[in-house]
Structures are given as C-alpha cells and as structure tokens.
C-alpha positions as CSV (number, residue, x, y, z in Angstrom):
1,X,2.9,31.4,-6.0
2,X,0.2,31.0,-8.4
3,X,0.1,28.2,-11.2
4,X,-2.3,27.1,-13.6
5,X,-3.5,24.0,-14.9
6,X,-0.5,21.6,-15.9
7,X,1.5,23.1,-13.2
8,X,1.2,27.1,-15.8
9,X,2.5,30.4,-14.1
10,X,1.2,33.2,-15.2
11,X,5.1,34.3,-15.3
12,X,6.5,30.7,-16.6
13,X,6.1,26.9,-15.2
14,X,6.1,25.9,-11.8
15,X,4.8,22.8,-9.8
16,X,5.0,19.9,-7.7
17,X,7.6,16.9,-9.4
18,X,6.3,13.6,-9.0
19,X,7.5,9.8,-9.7
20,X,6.8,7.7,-12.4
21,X,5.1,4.5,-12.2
22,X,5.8,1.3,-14.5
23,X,4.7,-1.7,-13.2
24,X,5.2,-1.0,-9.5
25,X,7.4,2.5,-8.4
26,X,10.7,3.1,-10.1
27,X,13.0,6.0,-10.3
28,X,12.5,7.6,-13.6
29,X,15.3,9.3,-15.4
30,X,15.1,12.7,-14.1
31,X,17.9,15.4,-15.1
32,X,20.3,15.6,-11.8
33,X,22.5,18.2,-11.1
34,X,26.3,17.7,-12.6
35,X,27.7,15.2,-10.6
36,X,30.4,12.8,-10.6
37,X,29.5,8.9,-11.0
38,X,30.1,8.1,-7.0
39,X,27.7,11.3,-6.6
40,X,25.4,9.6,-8.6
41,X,25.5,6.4,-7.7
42,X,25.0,7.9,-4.3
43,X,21.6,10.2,-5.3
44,X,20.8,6.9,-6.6
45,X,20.7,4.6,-3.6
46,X,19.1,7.6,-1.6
47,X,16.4,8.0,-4.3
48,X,15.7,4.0,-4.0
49,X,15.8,4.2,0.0
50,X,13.3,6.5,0.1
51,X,10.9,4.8,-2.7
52,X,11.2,2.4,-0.5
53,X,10.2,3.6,2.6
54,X,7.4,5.3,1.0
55,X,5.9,2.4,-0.8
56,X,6.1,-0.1,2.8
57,X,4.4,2.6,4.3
58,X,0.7,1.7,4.9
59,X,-0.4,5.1,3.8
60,X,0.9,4.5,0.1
61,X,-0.3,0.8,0.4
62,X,-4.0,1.9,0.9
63,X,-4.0,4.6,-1.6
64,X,-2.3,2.3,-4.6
65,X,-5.0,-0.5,-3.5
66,X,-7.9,2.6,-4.0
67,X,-9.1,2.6,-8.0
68,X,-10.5,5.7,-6.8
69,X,-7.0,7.6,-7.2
70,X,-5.2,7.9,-10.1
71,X,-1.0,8.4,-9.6
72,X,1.1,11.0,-11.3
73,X,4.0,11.4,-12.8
74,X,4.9,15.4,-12.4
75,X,7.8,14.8,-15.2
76,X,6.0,14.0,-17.8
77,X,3.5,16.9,-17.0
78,X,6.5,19.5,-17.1
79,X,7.4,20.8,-20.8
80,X,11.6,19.8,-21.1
81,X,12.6,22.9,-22.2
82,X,11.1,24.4,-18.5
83,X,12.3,21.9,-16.3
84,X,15.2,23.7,-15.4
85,X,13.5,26.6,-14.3
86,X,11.2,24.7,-12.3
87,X,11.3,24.6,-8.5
88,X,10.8,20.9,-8.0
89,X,12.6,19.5,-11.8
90,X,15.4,22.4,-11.5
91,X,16.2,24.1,-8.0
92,X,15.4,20.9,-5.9
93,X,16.1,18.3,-8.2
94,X,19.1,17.1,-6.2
95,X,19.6,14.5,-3.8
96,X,19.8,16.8,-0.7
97,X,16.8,18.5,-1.8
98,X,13.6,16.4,-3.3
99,X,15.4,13.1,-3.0
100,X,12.3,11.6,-5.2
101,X,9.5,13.4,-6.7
102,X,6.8,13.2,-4.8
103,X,3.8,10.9,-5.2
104,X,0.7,12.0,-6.2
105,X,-2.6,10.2,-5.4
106,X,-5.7,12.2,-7.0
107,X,-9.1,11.2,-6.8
108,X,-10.9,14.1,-9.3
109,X,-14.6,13.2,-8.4
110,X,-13.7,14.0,-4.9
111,X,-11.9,16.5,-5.1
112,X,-9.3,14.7,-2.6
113,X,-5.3,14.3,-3.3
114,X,-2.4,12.9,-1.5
115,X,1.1,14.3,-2.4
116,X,3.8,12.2,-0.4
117,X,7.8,13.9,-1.0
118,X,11.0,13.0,0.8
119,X,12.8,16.5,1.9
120,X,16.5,16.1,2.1
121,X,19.4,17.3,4.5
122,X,19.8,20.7,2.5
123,X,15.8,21.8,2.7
124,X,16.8,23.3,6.1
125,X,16.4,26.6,7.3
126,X,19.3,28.3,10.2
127,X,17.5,25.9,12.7
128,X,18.4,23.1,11.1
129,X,14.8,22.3,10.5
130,X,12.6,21.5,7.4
131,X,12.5,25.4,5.8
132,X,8.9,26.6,6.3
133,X,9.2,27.8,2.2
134,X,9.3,24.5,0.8
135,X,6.7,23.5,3.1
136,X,4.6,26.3,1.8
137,X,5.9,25.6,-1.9
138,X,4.1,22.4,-1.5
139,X,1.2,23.3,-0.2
140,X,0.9,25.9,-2.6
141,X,1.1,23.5,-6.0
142,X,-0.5,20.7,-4.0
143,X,-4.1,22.6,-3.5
144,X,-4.0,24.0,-6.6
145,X,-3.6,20.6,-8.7
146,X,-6.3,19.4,-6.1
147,X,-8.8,22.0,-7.4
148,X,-7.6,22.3,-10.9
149,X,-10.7,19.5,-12.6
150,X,-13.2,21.4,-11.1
151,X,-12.6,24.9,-13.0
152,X,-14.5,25.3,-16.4
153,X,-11.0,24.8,-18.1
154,X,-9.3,22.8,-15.5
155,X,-6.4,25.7,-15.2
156,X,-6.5,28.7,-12.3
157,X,-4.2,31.0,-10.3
158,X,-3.8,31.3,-6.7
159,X,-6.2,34.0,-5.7
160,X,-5.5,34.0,-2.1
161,X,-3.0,31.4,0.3
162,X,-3.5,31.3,3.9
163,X,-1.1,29.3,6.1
164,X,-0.6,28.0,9.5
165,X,2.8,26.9,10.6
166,X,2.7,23.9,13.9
167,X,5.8,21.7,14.6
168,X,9.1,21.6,12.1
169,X,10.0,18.5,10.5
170,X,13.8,17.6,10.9
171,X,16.0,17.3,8.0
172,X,15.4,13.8,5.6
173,X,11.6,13.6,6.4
174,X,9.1,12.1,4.5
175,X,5.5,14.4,4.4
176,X,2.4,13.9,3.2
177,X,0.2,16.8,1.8
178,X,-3.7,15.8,2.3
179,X,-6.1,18.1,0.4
180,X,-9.6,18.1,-0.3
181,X,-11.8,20.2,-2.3
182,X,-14.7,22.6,0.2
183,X,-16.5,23.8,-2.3
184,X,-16.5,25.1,-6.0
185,X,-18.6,27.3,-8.0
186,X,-18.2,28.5,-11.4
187,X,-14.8,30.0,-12.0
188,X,-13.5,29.5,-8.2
189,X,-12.9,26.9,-6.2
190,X,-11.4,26.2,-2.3
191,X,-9.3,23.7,-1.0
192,X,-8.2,23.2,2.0
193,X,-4.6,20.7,3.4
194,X,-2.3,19.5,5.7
195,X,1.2,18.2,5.9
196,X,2.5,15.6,7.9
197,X,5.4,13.9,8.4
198,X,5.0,10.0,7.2
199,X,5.5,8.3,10.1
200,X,3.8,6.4,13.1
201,X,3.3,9.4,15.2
202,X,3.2,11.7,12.8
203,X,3.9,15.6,13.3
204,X,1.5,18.2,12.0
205,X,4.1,20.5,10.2
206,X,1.1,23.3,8.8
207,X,-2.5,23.7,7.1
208,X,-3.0,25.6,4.5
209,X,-6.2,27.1,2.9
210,X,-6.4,28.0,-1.2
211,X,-8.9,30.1,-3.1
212,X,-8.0,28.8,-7.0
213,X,-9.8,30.9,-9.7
214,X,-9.7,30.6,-13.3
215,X,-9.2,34.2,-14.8
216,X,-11.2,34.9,-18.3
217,X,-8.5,35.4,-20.4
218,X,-7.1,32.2,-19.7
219,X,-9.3,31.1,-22.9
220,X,-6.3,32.4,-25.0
221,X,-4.6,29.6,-23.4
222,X,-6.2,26.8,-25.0
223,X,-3.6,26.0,-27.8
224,X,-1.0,25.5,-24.6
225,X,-0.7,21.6,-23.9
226,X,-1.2,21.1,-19.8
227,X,-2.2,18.4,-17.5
228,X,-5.4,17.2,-18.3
C-alpha cells in the first residue's frame, strides 16, 4: 500500500484522515455515512468522547505544548472528489470505524511524527480484536507521511513494508503510531514505528519498518496539488 506525497497512490488517493484544529480540537465537518439524525447525533457524541480523551491525555498535552510539531488536518489534504474512495474519508469514516481522524503531530526537521486514532467496535477481526489490517493501514500511511519532506520532491511509494505483529488491541482503543526517520539519502528514505494503545500501561500492538522512495517519473507529477 504505497502512497505518495499528499497521501498520492500510484493507482488513486489513499492516506491517513486527521482532525482539524481551530482554536483548540474540534470535530470538523467530515462526510458520514447516510444516517438517520439519532445516528448522528450519536456518531457525534462518540466523536467528542474520544477528542476528548485524546486531548486529557498527557501524550497529546506534551506534543501540542512542542512548537517543534506542526498538527494536521488529513481532510483538507484529501482532494473532495476522492474522499470517498479513500480508506480513512470513505470506507472507515463511520462512527464504528475511525470514530475521529486521527491526530497528526509532525516535526519535519526530525523526521519524527505522532499519529494518534480512535478504532471503533467494527475495526475487529473474528476474535473480536483490533483487525491486524487497519493496524497495518496505519502504519503503512503513517511512515510514509513521516518520510515524505525528506525526498527531493516530498512525494514517494512504498518500496518495501516489513511488520511485526505483538499483543491485539480490543475493540474502541485509542493508538498511537510513533515514527521516526533512520536515515535518508537521495531518492530513498527509512522509517521506522510503533503502535500503542493510549493508555497508562500501554500495549505494544506492532512495529513496522518502511523503505519510501521517490520513483523518477514522479517529475510528471508536479502540476498535481499534494501536501506540502
């Protein structure tokens, strides 16, 4: 699951959704699912709970003090007319899916992100448990936006994905995906992450490991507007 710069597939859009910030963290007004109002007055107190919970939480509290990190907002970086084919804007924009985007922290010069997201009740696989895919979707978008300012054109492709399963999250977990940029040279770049579940003992759900490369004829994409 490759993706370049701005969140660009090689074969369409994909990426990570994020929250909007106004003064403070709000819900923005992303596209739900047809629902009826009691549905989404519902998705809307869920959405709220877990802002919430995520903004008390002392990991968020550091990171928003930091004027190291900058904080995204993955719906403004996603064109409207590909939302809905997008995994986070489209297949789990629902409230039993990605409750809220997630919350991006990126610090470019370090090459260090945080991507916090709250997983709902239907991200489960048969054992009721946090479905290794999204985890992997994550970590997947997550390392590439990591290493995405230190290619030549800030866009790239996943060249090769390596991950390493631990301990499930249960169903309505909050996780946080810490990456950090090894080493970059040229064209390529590596970056390496974890996810955890946002709590006081926190469990180590995988790692992953990302080789991003920027392919030459991504040149002809210069006219496309992406995250810059």
């Amino acid at each position: 699951m490759a993706f370049a710069k701005g969140f660009l597939r090689f074969a369409g859009v994909t990426g990570v959704s994020m929250v909007s910030f106004g003064a403070g963290v709000s819900v923005f007004g992303r596209a739900w699912p047809v629902l009826n109002e009691k549905d989404k007055q519902l998705a809307n107190e869920r959405s709220l709970q877990s802002l919430d919970f995520i903004k008390n939480s002392t990991l968020y509290k550091q990171l928003a003090a930091d004027k190291s990190f900058e904080l995204l907002s993955g719906s403004q970086l996603i064109p409207e007319a590909h939302r809905q084919y997008h995994v986070g804007q489209g297949l789990l924009n629902s409230p039993n899916h990605m409750t809220t985007d997630p919350i991006i922290f990126l610090n470019r010069d370090q090459g260090k992100m945080y991507c916090i997201a709250h997983l709902g009740a239907q991200t489960v696989g048969t054992d009721r448990k946090i479905h290794n895919g999204i985890i992997a979707t994550i970590i997947d978008e997550g390392l590439c936006l990591c290493g995405f300012s230190k290619l030549p054109s800030k866009r790239g492709v996943t060249a090769q994905l390596k991950l390493d399963f631990f301990q499930k999250a249960p169903p309505e977990s909050t996780v946080v995906l810490e990456a950090q940029v090894q080493e970059f040279r040229g064209r390529k770049c590596v970056i390496t992450g974890t996810v955890k579940t946002l709590e006081r003992s926190p469990i180590k759900v995988a790692d992953g490991y990302c080789v991003l490369v920027e392919p030459v004829w991504f040149k002809y994409l210069n006219w496309v507007p992406v995250f810059t």
